[in-house]
Biopython code that builds the backbone (N, CA, C, O; Angstrom):
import numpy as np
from Bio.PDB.StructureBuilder import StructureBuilder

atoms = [
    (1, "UNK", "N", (-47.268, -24.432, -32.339)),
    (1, "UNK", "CA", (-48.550, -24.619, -31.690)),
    (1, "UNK", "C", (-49.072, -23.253, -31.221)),
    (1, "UNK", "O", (-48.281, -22.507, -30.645)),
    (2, "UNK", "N", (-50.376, -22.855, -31.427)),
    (2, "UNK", "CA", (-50.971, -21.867, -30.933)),
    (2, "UNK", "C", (-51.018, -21.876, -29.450)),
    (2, "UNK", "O", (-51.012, -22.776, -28.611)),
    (3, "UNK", "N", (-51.058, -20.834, -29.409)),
    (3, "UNK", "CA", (-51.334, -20.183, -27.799)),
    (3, "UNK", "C", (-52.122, -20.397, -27.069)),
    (3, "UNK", "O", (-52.585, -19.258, -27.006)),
    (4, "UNK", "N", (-52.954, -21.191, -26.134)),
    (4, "UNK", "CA", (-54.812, -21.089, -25.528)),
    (4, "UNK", "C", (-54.773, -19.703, -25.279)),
    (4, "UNK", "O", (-53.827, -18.918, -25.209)),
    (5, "UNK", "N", (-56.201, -19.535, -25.138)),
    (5, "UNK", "CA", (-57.065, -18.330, -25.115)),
    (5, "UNK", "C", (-57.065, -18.725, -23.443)),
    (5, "UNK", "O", (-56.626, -19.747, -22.917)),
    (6, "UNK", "N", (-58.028, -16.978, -22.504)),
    (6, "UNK", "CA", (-58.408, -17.743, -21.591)),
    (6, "UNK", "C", (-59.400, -18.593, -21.564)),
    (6, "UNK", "O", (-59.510, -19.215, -20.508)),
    (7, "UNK", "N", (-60.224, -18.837, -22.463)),
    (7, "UNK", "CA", (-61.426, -19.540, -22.346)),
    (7, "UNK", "C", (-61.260, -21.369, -22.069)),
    (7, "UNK", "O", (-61.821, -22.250, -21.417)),
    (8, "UNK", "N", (-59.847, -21.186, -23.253)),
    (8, "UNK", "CA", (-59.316, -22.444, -23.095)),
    (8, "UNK", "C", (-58.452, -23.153, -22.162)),
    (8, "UNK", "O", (-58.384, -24.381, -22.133)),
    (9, "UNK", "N", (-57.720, -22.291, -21.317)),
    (9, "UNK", "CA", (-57.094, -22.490, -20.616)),
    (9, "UNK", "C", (-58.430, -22.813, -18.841)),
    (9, "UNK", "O", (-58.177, -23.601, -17.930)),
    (10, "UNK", "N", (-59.400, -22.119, -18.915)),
    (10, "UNK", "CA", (-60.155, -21.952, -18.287)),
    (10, "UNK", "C", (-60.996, -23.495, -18.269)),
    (10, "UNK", "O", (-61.276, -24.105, -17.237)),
    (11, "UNK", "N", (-61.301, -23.925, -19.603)),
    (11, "UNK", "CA", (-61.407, -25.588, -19.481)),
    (11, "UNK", "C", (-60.588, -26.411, -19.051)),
    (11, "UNK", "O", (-60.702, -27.554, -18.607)),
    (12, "UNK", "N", (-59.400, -25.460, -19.287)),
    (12, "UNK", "CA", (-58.571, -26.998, -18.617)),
    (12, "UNK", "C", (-58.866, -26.886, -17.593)),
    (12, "UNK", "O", (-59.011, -27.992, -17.072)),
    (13, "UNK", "N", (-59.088, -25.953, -16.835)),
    (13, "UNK", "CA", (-58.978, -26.184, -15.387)),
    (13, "UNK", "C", (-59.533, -26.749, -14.888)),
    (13, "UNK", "O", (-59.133, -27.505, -14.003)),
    (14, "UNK", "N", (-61.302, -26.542, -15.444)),
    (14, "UNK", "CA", (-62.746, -27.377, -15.182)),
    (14, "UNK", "C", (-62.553, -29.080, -15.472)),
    (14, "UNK", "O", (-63.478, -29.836, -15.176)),
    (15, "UNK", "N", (-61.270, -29.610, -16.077)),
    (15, "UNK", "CA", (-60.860, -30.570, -16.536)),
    (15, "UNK", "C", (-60.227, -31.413, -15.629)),
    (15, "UNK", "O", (-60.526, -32.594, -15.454)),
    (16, "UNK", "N", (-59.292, -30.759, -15.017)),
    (16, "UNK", "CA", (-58.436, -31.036, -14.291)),
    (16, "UNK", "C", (-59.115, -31.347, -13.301)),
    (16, "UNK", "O", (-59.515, -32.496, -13.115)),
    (17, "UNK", "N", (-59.354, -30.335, -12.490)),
    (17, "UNK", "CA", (-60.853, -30.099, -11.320)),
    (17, "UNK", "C", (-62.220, -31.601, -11.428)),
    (17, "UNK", "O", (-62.382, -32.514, -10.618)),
    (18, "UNK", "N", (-62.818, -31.383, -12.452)),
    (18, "UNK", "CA", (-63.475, -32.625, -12.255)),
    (18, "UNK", "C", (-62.589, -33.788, -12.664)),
    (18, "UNK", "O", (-62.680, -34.652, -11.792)),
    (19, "UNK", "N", (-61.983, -34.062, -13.383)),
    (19, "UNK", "CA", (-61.146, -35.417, -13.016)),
    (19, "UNK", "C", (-60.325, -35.852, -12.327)),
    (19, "UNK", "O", (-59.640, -36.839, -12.593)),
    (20, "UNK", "N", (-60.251, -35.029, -11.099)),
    (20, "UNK", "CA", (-59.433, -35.477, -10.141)),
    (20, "UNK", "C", (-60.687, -36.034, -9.117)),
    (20, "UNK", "O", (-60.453, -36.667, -8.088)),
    (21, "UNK", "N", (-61.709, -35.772, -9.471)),
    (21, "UNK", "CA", (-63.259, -36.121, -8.885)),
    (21, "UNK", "C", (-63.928, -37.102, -9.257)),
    (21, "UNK", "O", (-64.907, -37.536, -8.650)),
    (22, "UNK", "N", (-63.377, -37.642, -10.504)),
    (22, "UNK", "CA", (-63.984, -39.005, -11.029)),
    (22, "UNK", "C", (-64.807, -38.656, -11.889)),
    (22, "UNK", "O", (-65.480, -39.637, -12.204)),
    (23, "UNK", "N", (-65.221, -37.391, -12.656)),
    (23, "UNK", "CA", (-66.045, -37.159, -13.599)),
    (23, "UNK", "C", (-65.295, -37.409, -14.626)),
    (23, "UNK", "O", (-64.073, -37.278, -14.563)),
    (24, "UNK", "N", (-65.999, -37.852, -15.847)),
    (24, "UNK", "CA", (-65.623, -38.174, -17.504)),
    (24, "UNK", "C", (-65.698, -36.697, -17.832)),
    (24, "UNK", "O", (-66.647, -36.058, -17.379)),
    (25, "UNK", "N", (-64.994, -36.234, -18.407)),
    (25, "UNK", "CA", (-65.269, -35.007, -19.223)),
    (25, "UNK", "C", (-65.011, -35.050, -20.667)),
    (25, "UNK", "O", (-64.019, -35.667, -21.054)),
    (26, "UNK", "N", (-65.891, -34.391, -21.628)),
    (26, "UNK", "CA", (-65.739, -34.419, -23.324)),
    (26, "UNK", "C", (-65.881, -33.059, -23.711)),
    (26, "UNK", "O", (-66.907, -32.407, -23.521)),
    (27, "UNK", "N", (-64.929, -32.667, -24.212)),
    (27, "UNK", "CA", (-65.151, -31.304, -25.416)),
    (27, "UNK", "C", (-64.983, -31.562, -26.853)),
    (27, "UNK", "O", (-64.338, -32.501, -27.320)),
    (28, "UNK", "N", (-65.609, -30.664, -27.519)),
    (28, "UNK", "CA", (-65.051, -30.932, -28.843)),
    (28, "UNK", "C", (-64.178, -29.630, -29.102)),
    (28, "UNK", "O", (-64.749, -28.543, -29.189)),
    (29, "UNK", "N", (-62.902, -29.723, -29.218)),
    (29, "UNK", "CA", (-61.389, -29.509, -29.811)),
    (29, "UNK", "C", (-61.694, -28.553, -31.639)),
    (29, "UNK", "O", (-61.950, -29.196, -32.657)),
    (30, "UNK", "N", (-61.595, -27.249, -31.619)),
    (30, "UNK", "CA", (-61.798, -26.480, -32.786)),
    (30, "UNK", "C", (-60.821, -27.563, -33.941)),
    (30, "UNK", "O", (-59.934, -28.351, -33.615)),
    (31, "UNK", "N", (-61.251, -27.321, -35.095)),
    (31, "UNK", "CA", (-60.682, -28.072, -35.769)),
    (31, "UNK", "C", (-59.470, -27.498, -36.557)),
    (31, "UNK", "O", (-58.452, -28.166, -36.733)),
    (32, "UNK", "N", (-59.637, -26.122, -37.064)),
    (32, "UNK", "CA", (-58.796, -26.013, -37.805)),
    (32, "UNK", "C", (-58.771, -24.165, -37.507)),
    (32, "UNK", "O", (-59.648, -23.517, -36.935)),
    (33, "UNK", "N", (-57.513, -23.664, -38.086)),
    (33, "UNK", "CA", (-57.637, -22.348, -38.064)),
    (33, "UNK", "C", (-57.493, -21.535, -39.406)),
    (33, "UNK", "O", (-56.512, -21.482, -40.149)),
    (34, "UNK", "N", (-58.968, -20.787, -39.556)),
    (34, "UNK", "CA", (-59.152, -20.368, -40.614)),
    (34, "UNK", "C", (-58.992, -18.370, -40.388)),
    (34, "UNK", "O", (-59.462, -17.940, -39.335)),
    (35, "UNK", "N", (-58.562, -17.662, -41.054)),
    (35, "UNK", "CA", (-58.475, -16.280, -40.741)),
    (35, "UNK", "C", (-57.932, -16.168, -39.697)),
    (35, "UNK", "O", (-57.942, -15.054, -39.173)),
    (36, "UNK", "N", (-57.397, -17.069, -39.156)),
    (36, "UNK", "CA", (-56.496, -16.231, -37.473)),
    (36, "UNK", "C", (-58.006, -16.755, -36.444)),
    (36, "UNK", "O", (-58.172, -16.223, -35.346)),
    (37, "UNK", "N", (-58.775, -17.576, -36.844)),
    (37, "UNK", "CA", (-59.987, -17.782, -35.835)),
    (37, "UNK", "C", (-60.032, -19.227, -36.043)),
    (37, "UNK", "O", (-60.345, -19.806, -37.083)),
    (38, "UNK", "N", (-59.605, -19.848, -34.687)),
    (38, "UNK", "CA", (-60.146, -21.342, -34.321)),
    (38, "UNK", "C", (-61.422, -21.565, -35.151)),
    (38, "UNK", "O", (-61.985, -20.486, -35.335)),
    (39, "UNK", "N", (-62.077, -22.614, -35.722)),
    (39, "UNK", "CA", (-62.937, -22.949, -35.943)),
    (39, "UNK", "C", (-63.340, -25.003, -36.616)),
    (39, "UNK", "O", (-62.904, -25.847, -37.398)),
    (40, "UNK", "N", (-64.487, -24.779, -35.543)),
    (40, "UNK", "CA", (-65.002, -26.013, -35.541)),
    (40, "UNK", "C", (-65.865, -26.488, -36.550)),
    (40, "UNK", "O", (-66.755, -25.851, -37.112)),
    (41, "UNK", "N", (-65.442, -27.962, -36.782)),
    (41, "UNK", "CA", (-66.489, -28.337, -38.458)),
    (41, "UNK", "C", (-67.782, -29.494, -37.326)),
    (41, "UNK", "O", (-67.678, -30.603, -36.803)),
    (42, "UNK", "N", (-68.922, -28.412, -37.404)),
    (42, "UNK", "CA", (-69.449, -29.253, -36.424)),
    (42, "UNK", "C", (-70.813, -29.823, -37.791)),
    (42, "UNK", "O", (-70.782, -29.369, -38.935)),
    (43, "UNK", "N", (-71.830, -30.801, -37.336)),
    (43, "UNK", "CA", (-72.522, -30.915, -38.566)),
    (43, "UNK", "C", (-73.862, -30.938, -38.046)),
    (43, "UNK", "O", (-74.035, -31.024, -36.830)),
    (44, "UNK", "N", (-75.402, -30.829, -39.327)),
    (44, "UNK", "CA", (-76.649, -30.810, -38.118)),
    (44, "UNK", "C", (-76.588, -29.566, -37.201)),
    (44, "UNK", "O", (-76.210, -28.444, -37.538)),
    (45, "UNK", "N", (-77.005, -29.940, -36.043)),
    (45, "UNK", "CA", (-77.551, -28.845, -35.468)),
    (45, "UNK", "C", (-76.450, -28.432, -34.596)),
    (45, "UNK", "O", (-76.673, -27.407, -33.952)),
    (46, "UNK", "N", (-75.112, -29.094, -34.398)),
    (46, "UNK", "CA", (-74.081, -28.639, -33.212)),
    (46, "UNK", "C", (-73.663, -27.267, -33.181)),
    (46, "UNK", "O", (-72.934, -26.817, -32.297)),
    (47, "UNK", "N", (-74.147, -26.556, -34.203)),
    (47, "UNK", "CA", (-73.459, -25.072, -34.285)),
    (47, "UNK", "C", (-73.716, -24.759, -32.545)),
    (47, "UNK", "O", (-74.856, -25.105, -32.237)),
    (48, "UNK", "N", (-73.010, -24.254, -31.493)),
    (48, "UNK", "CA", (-73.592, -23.342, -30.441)),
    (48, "UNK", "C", (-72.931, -24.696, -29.345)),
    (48, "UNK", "O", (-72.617, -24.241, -28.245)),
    (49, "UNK", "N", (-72.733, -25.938, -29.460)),
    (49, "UNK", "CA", (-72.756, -27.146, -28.636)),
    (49, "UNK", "C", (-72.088, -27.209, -27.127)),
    (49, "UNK", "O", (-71.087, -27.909, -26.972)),
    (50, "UNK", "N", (-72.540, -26.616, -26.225)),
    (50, "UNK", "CA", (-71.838, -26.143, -25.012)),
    (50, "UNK", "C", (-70.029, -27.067, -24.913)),
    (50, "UNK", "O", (-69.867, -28.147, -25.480)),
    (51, "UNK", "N", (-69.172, -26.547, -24.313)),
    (51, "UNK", "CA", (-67.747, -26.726, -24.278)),
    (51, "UNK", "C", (-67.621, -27.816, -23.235)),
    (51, "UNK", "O", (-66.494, -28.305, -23.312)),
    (52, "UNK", "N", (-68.147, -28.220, -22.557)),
    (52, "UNK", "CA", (-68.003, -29.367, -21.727)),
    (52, "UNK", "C", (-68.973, -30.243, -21.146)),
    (52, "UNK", "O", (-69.592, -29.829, -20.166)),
    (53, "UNK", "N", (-69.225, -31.484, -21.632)),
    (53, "UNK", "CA", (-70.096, -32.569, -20.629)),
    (53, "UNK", "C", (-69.086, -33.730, -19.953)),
    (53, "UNK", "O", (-68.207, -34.460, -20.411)),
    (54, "UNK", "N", (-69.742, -33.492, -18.465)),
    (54, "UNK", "CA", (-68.992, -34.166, -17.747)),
    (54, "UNK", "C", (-70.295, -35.179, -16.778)),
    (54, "UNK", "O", (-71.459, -34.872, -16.519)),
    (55, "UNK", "N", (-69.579, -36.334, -16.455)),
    (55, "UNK", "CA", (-70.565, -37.433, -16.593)),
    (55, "UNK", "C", (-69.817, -37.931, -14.964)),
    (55, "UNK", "O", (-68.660, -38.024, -14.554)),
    (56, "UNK", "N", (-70.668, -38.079, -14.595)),
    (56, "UNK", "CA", (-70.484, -39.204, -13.062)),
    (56, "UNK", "C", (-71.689, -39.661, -12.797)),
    (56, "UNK", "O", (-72.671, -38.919, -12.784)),
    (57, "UNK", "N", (-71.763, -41.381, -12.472)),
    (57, "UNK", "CA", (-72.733, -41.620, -11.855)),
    (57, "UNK", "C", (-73.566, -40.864, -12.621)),
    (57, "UNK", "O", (-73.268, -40.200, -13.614)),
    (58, "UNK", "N", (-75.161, -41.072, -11.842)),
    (58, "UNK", "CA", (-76.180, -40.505, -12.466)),
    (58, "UNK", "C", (-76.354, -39.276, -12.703)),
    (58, "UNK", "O", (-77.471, -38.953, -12.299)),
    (59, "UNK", "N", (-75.453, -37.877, -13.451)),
    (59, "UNK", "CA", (-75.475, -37.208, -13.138)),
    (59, "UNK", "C", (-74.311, -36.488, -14.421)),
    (59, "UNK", "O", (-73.119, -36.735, -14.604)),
    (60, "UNK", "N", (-75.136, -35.644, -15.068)),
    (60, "UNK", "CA", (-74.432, -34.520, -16.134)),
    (60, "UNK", "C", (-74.477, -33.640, -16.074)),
    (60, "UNK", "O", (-75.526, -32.997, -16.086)),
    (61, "UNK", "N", (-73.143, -33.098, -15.963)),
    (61, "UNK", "CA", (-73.023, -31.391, -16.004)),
    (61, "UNK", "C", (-72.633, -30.906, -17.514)),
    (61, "UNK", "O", (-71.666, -31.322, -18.153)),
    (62, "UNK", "N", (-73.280, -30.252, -17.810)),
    (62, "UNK", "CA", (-73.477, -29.298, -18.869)),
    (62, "UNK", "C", (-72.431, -27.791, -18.829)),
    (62, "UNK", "O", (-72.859, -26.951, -18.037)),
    (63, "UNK", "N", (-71.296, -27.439, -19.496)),
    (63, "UNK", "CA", (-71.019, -26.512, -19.412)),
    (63, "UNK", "C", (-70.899, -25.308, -20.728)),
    (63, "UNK", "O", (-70.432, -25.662, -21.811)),
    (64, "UNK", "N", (-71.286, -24.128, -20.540)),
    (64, "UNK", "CA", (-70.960, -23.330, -21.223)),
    (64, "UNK", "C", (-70.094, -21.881, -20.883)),
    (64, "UNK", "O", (-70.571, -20.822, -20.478)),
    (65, "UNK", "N", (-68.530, -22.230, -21.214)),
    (65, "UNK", "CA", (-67.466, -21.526, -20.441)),
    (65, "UNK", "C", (-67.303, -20.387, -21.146)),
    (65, "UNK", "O", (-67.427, -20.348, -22.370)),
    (66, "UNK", "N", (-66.899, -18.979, -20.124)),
    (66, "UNK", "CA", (-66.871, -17.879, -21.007)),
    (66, "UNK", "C", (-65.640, -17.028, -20.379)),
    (66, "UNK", "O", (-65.360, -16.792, -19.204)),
    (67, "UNK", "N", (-65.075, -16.693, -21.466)),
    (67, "UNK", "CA", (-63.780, -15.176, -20.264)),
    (67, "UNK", "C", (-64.387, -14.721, -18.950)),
    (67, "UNK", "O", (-65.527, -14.806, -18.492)),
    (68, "UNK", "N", (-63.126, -14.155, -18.444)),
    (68, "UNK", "CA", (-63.500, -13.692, -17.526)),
    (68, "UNK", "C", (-64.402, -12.568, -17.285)),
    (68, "UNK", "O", (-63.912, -11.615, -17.891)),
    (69, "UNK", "N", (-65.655, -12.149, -16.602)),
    (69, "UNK", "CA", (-66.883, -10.904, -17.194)),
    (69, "UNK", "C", (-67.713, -10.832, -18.317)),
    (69, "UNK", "O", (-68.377, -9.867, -18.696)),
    (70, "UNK", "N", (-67.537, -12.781, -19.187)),
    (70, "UNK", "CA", (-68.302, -12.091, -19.844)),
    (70, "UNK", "C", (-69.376, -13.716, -20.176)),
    (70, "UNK", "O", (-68.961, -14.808, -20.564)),
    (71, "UNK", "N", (-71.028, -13.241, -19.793)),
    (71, "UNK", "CA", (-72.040, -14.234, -19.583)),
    (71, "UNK", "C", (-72.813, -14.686, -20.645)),
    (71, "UNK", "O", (-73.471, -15.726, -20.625)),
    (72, "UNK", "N", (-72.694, -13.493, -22.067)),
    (72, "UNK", "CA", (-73.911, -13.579, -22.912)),
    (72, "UNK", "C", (-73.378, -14.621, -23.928)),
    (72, "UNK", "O", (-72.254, -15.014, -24.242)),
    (73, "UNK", "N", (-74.896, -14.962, -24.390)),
    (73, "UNK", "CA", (-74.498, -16.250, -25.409)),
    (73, "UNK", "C", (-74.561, -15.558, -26.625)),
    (73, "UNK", "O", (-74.816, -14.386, -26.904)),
    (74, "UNK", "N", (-74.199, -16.790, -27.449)),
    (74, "UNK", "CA", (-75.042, -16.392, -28.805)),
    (74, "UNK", "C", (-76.044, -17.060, -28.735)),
    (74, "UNK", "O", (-76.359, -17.850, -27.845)),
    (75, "UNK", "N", (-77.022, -16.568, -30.382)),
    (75, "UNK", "CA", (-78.185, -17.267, -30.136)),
    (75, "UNK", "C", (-78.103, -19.205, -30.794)),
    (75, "UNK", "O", (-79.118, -19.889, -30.933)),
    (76, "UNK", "N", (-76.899, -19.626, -31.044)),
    (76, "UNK", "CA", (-76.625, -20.970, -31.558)),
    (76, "UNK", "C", (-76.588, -21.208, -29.941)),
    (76, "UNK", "O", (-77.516, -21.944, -29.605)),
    (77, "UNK", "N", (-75.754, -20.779, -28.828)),
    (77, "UNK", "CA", (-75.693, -20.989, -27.507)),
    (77, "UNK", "C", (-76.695, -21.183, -27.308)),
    (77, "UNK", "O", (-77.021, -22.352, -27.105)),
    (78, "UNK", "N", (-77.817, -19.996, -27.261)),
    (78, "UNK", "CA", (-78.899, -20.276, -26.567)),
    (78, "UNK", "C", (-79.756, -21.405, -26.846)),
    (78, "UNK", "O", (-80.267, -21.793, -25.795)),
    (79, "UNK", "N", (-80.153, -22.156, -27.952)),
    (79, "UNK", "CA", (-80.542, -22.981, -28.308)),
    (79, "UNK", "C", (-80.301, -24.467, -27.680)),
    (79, "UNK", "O", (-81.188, -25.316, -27.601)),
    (80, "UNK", "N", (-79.114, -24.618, -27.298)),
    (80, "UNK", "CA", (-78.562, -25.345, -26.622)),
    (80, "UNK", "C", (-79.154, -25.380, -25.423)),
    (80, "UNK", "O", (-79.809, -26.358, -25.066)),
    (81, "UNK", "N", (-78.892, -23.743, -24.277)),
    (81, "UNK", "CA", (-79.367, -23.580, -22.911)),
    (81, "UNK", "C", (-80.794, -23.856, -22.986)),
    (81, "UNK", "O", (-81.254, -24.316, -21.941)),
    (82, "UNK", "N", (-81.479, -23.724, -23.782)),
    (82, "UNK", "CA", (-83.036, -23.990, -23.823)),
    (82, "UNK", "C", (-83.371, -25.278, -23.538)),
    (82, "UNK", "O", (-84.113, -25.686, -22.644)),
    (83, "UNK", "N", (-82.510, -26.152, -24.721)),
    (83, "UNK", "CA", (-82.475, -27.320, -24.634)),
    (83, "UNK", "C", (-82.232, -28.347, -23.862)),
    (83, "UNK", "O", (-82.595, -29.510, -24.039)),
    (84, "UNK", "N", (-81.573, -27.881, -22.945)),
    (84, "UNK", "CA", (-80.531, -28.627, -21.763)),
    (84, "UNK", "C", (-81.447, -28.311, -20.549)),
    (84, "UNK", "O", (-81.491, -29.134, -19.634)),
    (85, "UNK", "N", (-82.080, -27.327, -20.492)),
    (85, "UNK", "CA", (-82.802, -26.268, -19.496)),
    (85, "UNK", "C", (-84.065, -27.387, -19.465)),
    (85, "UNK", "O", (-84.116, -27.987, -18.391)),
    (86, "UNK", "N", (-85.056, -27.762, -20.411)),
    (86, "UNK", "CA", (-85.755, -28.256, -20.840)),
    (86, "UNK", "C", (-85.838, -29.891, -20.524)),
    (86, "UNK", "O", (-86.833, -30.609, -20.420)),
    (87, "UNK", "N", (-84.570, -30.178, -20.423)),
    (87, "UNK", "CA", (-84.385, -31.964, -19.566)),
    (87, "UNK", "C", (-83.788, -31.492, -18.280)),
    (87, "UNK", "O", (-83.843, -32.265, -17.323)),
    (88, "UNK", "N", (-83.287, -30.453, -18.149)),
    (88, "UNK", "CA", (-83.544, -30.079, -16.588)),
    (88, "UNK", "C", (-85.042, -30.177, -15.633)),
    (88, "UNK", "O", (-85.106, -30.678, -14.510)),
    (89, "UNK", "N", (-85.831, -29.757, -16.154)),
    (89, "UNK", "CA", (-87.013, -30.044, -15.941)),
    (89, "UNK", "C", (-87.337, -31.424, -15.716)),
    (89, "UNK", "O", (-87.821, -31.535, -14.589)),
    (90, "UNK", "N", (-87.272, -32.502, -16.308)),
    (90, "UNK", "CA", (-87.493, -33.666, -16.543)),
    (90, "UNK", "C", (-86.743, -34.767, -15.567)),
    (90, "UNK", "O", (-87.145, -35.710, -14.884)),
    (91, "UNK", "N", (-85.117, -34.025, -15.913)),
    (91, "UNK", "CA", (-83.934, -35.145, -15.224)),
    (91, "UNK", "C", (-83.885, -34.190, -14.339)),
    (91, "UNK", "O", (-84.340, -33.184, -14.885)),
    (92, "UNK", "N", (-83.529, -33.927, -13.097)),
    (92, "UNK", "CA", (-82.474, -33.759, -12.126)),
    (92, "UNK", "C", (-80.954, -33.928, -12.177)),
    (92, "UNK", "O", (-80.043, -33.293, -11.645)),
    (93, "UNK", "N", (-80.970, -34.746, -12.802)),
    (93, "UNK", "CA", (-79.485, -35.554, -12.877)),
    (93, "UNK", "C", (-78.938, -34.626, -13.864)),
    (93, "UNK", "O", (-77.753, -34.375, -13.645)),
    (94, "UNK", "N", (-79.419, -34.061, -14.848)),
    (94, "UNK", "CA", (-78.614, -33.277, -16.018)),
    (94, "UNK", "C", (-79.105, -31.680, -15.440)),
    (94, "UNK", "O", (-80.203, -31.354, -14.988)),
    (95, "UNK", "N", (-77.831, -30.815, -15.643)),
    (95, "UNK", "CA", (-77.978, -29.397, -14.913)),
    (95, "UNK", "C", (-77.278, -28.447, -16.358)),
    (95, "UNK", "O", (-77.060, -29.060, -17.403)),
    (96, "UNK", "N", (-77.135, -27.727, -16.310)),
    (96, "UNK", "CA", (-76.649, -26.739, -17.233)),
    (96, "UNK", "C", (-76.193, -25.572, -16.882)),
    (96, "UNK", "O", (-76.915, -24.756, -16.311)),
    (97, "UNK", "N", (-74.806, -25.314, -17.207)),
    (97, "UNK", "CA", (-74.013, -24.133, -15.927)),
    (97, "UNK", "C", (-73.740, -22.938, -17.089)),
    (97, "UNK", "O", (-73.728, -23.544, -18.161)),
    (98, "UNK", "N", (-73.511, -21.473, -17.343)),
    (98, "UNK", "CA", (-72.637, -20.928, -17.860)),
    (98, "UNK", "C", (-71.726, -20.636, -16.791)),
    (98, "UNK", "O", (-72.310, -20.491, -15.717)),
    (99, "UNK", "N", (-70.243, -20.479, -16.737)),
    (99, "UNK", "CA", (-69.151, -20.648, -15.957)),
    (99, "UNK", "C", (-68.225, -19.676, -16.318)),
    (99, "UNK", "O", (-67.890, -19.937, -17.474)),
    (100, "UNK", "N", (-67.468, -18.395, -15.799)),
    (100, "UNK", "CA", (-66.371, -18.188, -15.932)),
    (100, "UNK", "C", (-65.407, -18.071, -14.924)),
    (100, "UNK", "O", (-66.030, -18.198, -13.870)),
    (101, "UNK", "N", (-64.146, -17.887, -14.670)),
    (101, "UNK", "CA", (-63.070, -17.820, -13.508)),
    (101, "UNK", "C", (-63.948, -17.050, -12.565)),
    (101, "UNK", "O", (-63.649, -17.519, -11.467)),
    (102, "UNK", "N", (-64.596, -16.398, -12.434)),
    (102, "UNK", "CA", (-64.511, -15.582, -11.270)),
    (102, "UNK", "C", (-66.054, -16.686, -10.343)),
    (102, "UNK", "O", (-66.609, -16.418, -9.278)),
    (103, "UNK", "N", (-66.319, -17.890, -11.297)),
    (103, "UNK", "CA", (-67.095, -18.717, -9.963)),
    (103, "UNK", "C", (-66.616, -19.567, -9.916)),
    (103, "UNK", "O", (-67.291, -20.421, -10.493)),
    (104, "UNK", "N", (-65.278, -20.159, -9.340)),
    (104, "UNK", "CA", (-64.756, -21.374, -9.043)),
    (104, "UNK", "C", (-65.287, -21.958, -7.301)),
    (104, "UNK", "O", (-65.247, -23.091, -6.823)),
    (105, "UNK", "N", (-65.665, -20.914, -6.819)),
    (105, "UNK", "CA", (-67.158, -21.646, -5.641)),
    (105, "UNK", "C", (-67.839, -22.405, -6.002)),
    (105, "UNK", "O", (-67.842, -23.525, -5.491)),
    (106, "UNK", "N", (-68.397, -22.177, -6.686)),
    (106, "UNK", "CA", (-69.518, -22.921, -7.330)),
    (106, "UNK", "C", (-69.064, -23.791, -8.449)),
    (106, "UNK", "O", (-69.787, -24.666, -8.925)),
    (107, "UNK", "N", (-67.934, -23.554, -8.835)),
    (107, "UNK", "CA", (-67.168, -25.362, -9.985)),
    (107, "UNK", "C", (-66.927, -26.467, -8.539)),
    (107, "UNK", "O", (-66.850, -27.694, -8.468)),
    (108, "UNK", "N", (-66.864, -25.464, -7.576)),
    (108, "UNK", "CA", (-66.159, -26.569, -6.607)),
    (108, "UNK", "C", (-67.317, -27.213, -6.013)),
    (108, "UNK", "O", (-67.178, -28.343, -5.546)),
    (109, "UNK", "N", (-68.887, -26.398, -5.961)),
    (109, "UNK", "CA", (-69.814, -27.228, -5.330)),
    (109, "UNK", "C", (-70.341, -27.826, -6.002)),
    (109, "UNK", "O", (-70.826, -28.860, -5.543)),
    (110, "UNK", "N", (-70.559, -27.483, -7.591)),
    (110, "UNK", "CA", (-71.008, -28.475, -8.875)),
    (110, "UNK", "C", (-70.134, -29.953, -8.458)),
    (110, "UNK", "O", (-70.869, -30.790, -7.935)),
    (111, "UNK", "N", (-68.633, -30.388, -8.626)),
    (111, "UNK", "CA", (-68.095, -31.275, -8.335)),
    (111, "UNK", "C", (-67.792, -32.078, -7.855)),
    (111, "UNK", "O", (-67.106, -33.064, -8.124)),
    (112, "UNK", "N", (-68.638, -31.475, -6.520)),
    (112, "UNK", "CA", (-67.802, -31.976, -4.894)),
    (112, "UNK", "C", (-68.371, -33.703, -4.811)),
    (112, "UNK", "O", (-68.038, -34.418, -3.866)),
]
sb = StructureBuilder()
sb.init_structure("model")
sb.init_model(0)
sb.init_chain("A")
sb.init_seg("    ")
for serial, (resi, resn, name, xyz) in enumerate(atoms, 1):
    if name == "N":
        sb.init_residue(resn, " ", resi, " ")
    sb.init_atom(name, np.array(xyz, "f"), 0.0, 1.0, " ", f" {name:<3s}", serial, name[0])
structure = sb.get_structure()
């Protein structure tokens, strides 16, 4: 079995953390490893598909998790943040985070 990355190890935590809170959480899991690089067979438009939705009550958190220091997307990411950003407007209830270790303040007030 491969090793997690921190990125991955970094979901678990967001995992752990909201389900000890009663949130549903879903990722989609890389599929296969091609060249020494995880990679996902996503189809349509999922290329970029943020790494975690977590569901309570009326209310979705959107995540897009990154190492530690580092914020920028790609532009398949961004498409997504636009998108999510965009029923932010609309819903309240759905929010959209980028997240790495160094804001677990703020995983903890997203959750609480």
């Amino acid at each position: 079995m491969a090793k997690k990355g921190p990125e991955a190890e970094f979901q678990d935590d967001i995992f752990k953390h909201a389900s000890e809170r009663g949130w549903m959480v879903m990722a989609v899991a890389p599929g296969s490893v091609r060249k020494r690089r995880l990679v996902t067979n996503f189809r349509y438009d999922g290329k970029g598909w943020p790494d975690l939705v977590c569901v309570r009550r009326e209310r979705m958190i959107v995540i897009e998790c990154k190492a530690k220091g580092i914020r920028a997307l790609r532009p398949d990411q961004q498409r997504w943040q636009l998108a999510f950003i965009g029923l932010e407007n609309v819903n309240p209830g759905i929010e959209y985070h980028i997240l790495n270790p160094i804001d677990w303040d703020k995983i903890e007030r997203i959750f609480a």
